[in-house]
Backbone and ligand atoms as CSV (ligand in chain L), in Angstrom:
chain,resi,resn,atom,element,x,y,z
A,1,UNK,N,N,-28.912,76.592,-0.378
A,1,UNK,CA,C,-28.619,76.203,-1.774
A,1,UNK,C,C,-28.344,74.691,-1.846
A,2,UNK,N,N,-29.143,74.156,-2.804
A,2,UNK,CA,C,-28.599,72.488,-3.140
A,2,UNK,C,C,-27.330,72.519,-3.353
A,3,UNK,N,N,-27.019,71.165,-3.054
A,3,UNK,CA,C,-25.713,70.714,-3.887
A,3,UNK,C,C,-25.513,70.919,-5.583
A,4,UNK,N,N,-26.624,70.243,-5.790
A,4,UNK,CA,C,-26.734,70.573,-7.183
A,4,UNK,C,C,-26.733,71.883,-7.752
A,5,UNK,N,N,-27.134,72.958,-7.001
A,5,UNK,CA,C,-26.920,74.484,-7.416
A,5,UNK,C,C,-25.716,74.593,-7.145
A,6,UNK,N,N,-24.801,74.013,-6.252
A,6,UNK,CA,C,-23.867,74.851,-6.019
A,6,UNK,C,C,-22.796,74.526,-7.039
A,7,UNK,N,N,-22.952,73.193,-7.983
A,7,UNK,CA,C,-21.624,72.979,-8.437
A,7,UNK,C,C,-22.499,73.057,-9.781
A,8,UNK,N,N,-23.421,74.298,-10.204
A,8,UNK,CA,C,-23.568,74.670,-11.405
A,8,UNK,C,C,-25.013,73.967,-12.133
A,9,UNK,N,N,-24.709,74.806,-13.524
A,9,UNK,CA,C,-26.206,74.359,-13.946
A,9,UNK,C,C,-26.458,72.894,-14.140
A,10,UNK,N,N,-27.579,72.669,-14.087
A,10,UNK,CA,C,-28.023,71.463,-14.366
A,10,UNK,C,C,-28.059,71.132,-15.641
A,11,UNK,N,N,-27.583,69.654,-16.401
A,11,UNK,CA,C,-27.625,69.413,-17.926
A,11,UNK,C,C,-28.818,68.765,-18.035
A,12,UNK,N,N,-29.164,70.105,-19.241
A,12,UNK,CA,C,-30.459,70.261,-19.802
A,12,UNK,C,C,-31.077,68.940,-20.756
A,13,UNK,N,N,-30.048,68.206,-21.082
A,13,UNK,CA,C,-30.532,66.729,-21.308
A,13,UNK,C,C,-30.667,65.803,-20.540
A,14,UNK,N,N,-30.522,65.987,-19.447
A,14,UNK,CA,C,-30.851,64.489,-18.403
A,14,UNK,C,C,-31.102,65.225,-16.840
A,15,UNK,N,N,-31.926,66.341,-17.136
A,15,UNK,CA,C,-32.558,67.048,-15.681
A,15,UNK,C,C,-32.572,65.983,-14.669
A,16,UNK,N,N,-31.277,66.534,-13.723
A,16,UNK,CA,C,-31.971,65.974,-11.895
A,16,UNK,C,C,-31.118,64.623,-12.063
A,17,UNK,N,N,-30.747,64.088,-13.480
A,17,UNK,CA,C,-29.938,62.425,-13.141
A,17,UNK,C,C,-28.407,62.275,-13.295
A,18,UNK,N,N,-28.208,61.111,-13.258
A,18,UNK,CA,C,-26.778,60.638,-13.548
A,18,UNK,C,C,-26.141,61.120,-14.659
A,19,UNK,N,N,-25.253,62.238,-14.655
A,19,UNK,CA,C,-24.122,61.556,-15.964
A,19,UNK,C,C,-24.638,61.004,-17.055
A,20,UNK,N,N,-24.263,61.131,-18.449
A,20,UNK,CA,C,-24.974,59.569,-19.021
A,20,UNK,C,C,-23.413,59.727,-19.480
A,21,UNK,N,N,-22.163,59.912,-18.948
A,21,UNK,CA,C,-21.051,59.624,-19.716
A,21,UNK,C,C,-19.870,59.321,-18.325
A,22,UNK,N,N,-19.074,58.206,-18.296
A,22,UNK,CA,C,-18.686,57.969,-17.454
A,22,UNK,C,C,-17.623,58.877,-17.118
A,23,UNK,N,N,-16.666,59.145,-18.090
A,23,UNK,CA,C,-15.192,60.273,-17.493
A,23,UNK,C,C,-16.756,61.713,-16.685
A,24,UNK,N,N,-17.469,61.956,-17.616
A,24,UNK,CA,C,-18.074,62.916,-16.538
A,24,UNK,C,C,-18.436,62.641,-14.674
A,25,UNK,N,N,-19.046,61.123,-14.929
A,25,UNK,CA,C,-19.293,61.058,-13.652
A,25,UNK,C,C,-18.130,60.723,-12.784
A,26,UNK,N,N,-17.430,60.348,-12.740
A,26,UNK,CA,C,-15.842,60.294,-12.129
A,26,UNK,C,C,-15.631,61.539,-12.204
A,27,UNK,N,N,-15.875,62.498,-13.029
A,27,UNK,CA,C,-15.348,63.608,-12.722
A,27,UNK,C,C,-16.133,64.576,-12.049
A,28,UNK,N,N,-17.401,64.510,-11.431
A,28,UNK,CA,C,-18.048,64.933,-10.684
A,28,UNK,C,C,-18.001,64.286,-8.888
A,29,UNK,N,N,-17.844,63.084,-9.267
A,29,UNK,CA,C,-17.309,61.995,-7.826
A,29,UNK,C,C,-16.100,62.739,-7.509
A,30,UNK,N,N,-15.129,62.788,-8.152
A,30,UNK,CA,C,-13.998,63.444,-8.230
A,30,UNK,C,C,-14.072,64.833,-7.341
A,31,UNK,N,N,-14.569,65.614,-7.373
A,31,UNK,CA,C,-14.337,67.073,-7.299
A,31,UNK,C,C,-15.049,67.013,-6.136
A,32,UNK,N,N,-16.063,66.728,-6.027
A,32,UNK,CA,C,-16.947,66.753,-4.378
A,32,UNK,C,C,-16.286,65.703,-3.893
A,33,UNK,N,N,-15.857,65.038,-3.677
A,33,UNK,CA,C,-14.949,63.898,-2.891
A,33,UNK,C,C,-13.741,65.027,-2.042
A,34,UNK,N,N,-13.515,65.460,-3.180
A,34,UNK,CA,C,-11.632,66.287,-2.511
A,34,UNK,C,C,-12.510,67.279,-1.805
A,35,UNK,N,N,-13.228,68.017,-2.585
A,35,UNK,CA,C,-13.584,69.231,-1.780
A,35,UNK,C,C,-14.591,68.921,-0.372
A,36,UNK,N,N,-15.018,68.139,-0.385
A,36,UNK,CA,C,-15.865,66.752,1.320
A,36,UNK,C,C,-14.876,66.944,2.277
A,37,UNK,N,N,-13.668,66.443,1.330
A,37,UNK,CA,C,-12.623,66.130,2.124
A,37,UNK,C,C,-11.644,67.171,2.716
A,38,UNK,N,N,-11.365,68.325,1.930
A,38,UNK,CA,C,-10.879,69.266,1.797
A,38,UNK,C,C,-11.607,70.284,3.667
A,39,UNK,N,N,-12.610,69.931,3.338
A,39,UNK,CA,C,-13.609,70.270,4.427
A,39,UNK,C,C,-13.738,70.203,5.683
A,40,UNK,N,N,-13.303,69.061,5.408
A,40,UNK,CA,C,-13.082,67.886,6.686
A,40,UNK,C,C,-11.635,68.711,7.522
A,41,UNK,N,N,-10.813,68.213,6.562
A,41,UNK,CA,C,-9.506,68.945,7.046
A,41,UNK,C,C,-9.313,70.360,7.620
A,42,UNK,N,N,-10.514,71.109,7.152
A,42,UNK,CA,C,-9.955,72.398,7.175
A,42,UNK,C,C,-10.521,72.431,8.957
A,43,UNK,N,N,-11.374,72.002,9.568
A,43,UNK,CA,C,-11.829,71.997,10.224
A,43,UNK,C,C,-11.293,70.897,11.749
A,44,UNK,N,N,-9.958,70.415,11.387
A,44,UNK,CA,C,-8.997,70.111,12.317
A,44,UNK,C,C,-8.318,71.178,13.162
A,45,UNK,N,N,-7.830,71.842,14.224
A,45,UNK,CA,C,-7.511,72.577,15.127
A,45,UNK,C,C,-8.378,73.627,15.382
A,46,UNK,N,N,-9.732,73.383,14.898
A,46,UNK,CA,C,-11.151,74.227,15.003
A,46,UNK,C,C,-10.880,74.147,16.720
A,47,UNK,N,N,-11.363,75.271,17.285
A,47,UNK,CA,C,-11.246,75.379,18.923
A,47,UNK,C,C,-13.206,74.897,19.060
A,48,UNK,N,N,-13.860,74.631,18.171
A,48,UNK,CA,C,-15.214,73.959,18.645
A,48,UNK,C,C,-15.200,72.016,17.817
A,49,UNK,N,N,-16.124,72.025,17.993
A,49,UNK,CA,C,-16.350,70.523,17.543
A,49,UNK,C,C,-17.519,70.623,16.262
A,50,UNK,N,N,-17.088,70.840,15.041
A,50,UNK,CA,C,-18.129,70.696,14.438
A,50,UNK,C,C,-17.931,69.226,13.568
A,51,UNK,N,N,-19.374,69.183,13.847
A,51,UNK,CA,C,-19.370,67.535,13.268
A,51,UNK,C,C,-19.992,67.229,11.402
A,52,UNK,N,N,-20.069,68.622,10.529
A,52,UNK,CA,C,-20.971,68.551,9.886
A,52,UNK,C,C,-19.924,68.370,8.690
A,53,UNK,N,N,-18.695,68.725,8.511
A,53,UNK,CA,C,-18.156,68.492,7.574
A,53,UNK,C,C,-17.939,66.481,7.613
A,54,UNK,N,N,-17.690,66.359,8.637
A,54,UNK,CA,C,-17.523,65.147,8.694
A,54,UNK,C,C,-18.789,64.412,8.133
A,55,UNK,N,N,-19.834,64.613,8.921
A,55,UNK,CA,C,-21.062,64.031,8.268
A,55,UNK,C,C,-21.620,64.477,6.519
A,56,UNK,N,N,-21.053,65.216,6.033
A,56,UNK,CA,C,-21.468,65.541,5.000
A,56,UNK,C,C,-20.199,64.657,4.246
A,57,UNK,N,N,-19.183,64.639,4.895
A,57,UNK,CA,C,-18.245,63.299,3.788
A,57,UNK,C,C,-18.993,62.164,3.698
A,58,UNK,N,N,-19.097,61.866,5.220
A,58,UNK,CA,C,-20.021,60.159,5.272
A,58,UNK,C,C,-20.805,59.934,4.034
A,59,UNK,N,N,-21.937,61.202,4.483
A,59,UNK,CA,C,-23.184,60.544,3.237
A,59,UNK,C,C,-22.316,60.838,1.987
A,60,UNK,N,N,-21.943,61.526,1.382
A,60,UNK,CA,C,-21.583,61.507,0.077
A,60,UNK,C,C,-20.802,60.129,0.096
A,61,UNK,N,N,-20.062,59.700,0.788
A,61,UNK,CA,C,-19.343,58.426,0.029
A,61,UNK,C,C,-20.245,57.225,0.805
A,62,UNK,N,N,-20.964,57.178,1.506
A,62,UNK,CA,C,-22.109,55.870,1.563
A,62,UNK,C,C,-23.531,56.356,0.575
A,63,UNK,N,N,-23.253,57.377,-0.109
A,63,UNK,CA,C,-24.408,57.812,-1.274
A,63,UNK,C,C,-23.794,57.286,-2.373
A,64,UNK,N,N,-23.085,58.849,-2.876
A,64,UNK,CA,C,-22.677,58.630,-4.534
A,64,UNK,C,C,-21.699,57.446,-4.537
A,65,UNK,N,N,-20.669,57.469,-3.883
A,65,UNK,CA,C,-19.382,56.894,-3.851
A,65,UNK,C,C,-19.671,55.218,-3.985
A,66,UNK,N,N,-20.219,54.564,-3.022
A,66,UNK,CA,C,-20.508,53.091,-2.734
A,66,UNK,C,C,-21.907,52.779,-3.982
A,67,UNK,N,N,-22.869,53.967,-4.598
A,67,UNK,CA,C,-23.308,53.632,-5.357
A,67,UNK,C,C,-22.866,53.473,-6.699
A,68,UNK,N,N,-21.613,54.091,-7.126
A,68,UNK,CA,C,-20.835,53.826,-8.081
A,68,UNK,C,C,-20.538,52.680,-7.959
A,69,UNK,N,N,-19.265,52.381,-6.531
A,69,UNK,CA,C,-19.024,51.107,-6.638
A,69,UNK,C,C,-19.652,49.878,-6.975
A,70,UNK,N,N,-20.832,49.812,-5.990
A,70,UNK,CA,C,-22.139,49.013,-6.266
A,70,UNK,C,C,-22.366,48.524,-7.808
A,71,UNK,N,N,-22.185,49.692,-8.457
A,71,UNK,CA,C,-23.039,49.335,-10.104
A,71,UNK,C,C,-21.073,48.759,-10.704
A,72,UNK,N,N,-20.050,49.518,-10.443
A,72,UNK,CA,C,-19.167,48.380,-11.450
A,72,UNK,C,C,-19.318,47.163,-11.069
A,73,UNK,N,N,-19.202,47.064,-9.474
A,73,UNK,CA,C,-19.399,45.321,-9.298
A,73,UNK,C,C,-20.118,44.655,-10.237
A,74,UNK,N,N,-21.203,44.992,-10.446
A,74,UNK,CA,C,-22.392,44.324,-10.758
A,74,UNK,C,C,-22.168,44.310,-12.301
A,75,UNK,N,N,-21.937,45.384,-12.968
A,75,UNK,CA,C,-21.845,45.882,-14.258
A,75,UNK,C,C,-19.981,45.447,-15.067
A,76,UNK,N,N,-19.512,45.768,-14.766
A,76,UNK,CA,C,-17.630,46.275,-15.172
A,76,UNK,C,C,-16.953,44.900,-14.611
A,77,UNK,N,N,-17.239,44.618,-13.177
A,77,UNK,CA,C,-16.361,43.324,-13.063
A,77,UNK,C,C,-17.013,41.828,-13.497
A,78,UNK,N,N,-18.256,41.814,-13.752
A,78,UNK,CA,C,-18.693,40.770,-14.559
A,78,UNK,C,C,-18.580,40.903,-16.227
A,79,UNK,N,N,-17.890,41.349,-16.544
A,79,UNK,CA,C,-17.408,42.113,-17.848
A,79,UNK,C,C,-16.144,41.393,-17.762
A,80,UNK,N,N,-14.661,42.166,-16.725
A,80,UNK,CA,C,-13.641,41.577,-16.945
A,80,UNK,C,C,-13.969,39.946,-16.150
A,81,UNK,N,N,-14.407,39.325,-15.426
A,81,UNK,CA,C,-14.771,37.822,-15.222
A,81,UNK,C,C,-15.208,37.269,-16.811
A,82,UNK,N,N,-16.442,38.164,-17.306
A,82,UNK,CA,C,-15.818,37.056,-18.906
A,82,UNK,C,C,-14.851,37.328,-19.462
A,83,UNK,N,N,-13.962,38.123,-19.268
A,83,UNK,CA,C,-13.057,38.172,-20.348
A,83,UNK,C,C,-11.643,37.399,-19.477
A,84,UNK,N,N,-12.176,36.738,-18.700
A,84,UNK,CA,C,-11.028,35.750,-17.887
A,84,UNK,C,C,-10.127,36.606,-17.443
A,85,UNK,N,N,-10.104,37.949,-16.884
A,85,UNK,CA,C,-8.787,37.968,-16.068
A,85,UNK,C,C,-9.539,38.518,-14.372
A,86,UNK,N,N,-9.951,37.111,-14.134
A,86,UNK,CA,C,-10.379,36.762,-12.511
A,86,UNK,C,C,-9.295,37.679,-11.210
A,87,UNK,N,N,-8.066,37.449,-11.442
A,87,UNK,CA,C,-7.776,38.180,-10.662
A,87,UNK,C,C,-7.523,39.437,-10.781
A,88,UNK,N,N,-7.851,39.854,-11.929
A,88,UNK,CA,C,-7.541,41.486,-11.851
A,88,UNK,C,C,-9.561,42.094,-10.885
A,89,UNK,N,N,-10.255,41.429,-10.963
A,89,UNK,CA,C,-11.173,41.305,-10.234
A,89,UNK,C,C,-11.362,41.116,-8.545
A,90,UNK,N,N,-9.631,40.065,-8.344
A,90,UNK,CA,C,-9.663,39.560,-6.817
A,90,UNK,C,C,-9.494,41.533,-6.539
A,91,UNK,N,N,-8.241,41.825,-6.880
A,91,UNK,CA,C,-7.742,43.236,-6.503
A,91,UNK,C,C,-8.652,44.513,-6.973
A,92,UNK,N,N,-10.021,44.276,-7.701
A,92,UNK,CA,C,-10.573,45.454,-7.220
A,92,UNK,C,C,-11.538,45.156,-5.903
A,93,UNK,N,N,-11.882,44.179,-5.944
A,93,UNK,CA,C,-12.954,43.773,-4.727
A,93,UNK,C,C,-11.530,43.958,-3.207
A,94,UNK,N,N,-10.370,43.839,-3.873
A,94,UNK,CA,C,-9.299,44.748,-2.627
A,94,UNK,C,C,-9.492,45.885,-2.087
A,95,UNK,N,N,-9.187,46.350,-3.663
A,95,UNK,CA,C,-9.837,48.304,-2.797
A,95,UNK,C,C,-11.059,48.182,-2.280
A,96,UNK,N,N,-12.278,48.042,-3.031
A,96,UNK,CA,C,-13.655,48.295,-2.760
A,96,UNK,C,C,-13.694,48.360,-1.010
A,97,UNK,N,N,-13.451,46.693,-0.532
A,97,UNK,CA,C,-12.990,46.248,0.361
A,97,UNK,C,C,-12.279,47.738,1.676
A,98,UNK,N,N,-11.302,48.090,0.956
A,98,UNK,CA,C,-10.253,49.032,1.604
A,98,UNK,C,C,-11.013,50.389,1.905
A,99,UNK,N,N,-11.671,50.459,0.359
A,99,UNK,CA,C,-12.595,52.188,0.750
A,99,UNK,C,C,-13.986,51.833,1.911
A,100,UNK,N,N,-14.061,50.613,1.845
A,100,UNK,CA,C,-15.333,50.807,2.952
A,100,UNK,C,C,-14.840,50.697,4.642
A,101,UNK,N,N,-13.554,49.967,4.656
A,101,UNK,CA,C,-13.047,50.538,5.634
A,101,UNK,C,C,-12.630,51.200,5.823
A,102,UNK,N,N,-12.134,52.586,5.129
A,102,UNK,CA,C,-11.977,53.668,5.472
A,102,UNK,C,C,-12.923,54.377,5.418
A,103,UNK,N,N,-14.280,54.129,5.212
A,103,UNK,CA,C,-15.513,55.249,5.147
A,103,UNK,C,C,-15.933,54.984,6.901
A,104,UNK,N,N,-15.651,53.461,7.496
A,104,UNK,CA,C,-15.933,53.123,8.512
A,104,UNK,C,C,-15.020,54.120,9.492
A,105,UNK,N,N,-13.589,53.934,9.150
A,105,UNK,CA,C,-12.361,55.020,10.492
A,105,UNK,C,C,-13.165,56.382,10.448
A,106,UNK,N,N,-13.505,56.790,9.304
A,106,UNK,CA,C,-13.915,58.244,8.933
A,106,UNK,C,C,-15.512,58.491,9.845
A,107,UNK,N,N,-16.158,57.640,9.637
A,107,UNK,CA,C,-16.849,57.662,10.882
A,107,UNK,C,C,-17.028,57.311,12.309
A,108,UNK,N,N,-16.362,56.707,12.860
A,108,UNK,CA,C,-15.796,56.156,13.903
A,108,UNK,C,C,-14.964,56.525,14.368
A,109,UNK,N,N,-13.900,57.405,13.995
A,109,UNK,CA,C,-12.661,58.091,14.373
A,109,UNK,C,C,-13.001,58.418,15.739
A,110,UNK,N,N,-12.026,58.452,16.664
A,110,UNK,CA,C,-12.366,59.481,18.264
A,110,UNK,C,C,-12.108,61.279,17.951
A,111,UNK,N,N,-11.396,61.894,16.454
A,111,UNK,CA,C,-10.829,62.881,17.039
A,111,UNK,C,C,-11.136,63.609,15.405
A,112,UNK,N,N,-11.379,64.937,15.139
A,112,UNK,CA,C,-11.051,65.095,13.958
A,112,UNK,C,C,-9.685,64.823,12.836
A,113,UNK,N,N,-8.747,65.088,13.750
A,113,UNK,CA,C,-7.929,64.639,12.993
A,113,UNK,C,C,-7.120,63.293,12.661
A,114,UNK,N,N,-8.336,61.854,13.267
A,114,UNK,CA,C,-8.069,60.552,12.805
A,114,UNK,C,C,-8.698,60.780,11.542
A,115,UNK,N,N,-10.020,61.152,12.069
A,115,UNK,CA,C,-10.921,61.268,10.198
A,115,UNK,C,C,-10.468,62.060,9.278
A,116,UNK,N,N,-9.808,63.580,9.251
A,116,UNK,CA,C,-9.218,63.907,8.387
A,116,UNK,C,C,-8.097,62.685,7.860
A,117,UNK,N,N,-7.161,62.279,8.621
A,117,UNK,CA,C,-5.991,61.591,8.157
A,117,UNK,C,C,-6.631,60.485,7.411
A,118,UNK,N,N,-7.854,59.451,7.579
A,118,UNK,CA,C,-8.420,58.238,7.131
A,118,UNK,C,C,-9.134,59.162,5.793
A,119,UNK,N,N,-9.666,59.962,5.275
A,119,UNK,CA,C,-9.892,60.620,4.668
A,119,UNK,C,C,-9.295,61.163,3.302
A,120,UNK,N,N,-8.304,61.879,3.874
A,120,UNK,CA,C,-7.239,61.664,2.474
A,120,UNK,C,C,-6.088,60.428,2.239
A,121,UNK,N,N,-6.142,59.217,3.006
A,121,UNK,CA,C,-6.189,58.235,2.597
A,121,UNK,C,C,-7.227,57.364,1.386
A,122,UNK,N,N,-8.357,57.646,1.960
A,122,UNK,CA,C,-9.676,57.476,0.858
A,122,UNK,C,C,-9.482,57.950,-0.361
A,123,UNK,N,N,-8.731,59.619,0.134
A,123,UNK,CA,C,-8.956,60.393,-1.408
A,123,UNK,C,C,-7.856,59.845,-2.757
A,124,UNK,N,N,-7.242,59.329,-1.822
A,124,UNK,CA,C,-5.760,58.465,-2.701
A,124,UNK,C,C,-6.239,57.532,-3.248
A,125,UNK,N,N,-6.947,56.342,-2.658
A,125,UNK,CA,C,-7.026,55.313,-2.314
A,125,UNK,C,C,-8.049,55.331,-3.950
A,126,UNK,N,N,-8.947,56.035,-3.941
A,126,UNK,CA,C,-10.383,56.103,-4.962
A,126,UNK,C,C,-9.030,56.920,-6.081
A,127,UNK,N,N,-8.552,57.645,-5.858
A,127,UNK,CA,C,-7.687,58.625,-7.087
A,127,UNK,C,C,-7.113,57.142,-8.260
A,128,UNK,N,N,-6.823,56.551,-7.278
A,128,UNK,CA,C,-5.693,54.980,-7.957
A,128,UNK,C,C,-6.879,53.615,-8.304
A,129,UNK,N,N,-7.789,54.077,-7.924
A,129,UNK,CA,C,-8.942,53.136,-8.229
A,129,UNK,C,C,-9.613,53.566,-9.693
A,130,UNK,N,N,-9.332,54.983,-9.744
A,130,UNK,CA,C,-9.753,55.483,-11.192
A,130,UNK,C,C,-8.874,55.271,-12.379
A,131,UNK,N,N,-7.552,55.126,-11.566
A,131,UNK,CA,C,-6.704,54.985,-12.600
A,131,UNK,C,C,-6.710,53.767,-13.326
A,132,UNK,N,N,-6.807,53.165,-12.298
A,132,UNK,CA,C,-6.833,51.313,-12.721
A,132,UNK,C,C,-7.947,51.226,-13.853
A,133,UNK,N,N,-9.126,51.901,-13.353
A,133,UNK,CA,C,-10.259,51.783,-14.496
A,133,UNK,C,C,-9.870,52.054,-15.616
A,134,UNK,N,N,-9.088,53.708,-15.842
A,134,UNK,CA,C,-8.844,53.885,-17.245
A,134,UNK,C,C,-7.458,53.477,-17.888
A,135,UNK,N,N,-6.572,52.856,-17.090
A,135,UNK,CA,C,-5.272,52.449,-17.738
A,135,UNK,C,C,-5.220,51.046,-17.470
A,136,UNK,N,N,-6.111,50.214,-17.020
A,136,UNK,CA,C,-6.131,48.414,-17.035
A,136,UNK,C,C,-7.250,47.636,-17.466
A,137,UNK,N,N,-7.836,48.757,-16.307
A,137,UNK,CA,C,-9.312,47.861,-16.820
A,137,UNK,C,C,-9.996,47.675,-18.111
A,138,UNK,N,N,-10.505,48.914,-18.592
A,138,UNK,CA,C,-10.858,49.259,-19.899
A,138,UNK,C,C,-10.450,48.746,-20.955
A,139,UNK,N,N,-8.728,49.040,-20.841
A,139,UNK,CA,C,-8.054,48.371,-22.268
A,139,UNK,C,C,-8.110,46.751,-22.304
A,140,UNK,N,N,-7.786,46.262,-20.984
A,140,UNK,CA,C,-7.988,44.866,-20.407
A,140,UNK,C,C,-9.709,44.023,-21.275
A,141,UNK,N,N,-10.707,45.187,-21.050
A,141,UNK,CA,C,-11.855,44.947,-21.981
A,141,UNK,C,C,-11.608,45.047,-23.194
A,142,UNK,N,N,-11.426,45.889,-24.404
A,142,UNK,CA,C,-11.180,46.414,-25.378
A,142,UNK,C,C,-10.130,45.281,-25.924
A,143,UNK,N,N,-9.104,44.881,-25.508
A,143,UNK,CA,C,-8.105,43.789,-25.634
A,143,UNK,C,C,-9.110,42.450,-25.969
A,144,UNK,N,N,-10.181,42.034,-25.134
A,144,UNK,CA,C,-10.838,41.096,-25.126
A,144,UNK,C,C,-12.017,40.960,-25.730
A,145,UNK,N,N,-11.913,42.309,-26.609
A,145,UNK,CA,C,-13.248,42.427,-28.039
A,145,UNK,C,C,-14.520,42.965,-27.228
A,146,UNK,N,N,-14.829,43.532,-25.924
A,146,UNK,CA,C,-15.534,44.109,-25.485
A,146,UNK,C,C,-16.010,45.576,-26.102
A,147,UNK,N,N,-16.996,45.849,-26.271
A,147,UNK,CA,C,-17.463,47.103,-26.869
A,147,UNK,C,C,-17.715,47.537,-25.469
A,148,UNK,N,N,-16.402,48.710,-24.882
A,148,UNK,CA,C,-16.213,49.378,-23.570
A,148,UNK,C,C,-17.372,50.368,-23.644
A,149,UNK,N,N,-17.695,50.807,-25.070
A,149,UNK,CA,C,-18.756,52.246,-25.195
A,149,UNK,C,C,-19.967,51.810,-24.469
A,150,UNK,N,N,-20.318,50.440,-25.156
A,150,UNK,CA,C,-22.010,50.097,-24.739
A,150,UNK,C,C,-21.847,50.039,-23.048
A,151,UNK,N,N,-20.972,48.982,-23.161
A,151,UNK,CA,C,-20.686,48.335,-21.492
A,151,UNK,C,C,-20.867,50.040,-20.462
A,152,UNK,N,N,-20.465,51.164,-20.669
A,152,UNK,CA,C,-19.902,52.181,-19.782
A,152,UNK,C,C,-21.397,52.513,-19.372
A,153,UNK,N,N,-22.429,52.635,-21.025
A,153,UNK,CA,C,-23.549,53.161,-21.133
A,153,UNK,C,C,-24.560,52.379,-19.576
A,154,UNK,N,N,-24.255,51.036,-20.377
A,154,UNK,CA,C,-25.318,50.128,-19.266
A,154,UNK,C,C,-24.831,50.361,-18.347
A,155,UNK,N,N,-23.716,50.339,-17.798
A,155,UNK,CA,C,-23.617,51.081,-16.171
A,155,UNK,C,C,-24.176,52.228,-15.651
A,156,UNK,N,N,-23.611,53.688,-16.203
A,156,UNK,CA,C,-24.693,54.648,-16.093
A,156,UNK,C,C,-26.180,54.686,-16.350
A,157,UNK,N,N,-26.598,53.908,-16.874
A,157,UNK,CA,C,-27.652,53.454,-16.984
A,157,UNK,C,C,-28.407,52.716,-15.916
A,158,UNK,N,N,-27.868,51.857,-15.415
A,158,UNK,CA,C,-27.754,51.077,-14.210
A,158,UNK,C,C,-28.127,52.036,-12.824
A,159,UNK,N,N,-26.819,53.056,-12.952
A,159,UNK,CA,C,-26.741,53.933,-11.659
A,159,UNK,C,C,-27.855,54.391,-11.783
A,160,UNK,N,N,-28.339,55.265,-13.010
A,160,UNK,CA,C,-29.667,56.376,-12.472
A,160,UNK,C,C,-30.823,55.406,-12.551
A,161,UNK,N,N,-30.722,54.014,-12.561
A,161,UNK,CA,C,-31.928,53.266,-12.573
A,161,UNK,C,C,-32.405,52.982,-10.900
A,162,UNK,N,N,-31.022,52.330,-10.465
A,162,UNK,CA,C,-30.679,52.055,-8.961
A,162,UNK,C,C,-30.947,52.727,-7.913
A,163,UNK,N,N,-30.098,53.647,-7.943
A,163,UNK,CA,C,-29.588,55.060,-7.662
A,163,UNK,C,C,-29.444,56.365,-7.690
A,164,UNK,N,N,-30.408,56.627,-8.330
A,164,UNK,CA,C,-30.432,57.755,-8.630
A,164,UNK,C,C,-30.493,59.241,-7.431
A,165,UNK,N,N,-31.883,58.392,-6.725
A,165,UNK,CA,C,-31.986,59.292,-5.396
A,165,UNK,C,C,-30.739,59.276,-4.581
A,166,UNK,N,N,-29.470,58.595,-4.612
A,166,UNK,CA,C,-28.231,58.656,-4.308
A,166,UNK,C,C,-27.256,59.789,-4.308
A,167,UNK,N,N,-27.809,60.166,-5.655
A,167,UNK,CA,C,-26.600,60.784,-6.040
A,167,UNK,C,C,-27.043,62.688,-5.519
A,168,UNK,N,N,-26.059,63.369,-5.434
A,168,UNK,CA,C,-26.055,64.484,-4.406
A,168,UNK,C,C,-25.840,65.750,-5.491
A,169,UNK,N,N,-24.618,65.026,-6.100
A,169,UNK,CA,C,-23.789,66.307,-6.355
A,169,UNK,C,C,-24.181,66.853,-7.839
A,170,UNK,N,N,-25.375,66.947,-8.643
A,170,UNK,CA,C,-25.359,67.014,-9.919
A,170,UNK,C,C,-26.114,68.725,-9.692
L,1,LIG,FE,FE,-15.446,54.131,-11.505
């Protein structure tokens, strides 16, 4: 079974692509992220070595995950750069920064349970990265006469232009 079968029907307006609404796609990143992760974990004091939950986190967050990121860079933080607040920009290129080194421990780990532990670090780490979007960032736009609706559009827009073959979980 696909991924895409497994987390339900497909929407019959945008067969096979991105979201075209952002709280949806965060909220699809969202749910296969924990449950990747969820995976990962469960599979710590396993008496064999399976390596597949682990590898199935990897690609999802060097797929969907870094292709999200990818498009706010490009899209969302040249947004808040015009609207002059530069450093609320230094500190997302912080996290961004932070989640790719933890996608790195998560693969690189010696043991399952370094990568579980680097893992739900990640899952925190992206949980507070969403928040920032909808309780700073956004209003931070909206404050600065930005039309957040169009701006969200051209990003998703962006992703299934980019990215599309990226994305896993629809
Ligand atoms: Fe986001």
């Amino acid at each position: 079974m696909s991924q895409k079968e497994e987390n339900g029907p497909a929407d019959t307006d945008n067969p096979g692509g991105v979201p075209r609404d952002q709280p949806d796609h965060h909220a699809g990143l969202w749910s296969t992220l924990v449950q990747r992760a969820d995976d990962l974990t469960g599979t710590v004091g396993a008496d064999h070595d399976d390596a597949s939950a682990r590898s199935a986190l990897v690609a999802f967050l060097r797929g969907d995950v870094l292709a999200h990121l990818e498009s706010e860079e490009r899209v969302l933080y040249e947004a808040v750069r015009e609207a002059g607040a530069h450093s609320l920009v230094d500190a997302l290129e912080l996290d961004h920064r932070c989640l790719l080194n933890l996608v790195e421990q998560i693969e690189k780990a010696d043991t399952v349970m370094e990568a579980a532990l680097s893992s739900r670090a990640l899952v925190v780490l992206f949980a507070l990265r969403m928040e920032k979007e909808d309780t700073i960032i956004l209003p931070t736009l909206r404050e600065a006469g930005v039309d957040v609706s169009a701006l969200l559009d051209r990003m998703i827009v962006r992703m299934a232009t980019d990215y599309d073959s990226h994305f896993t979980y629809f």
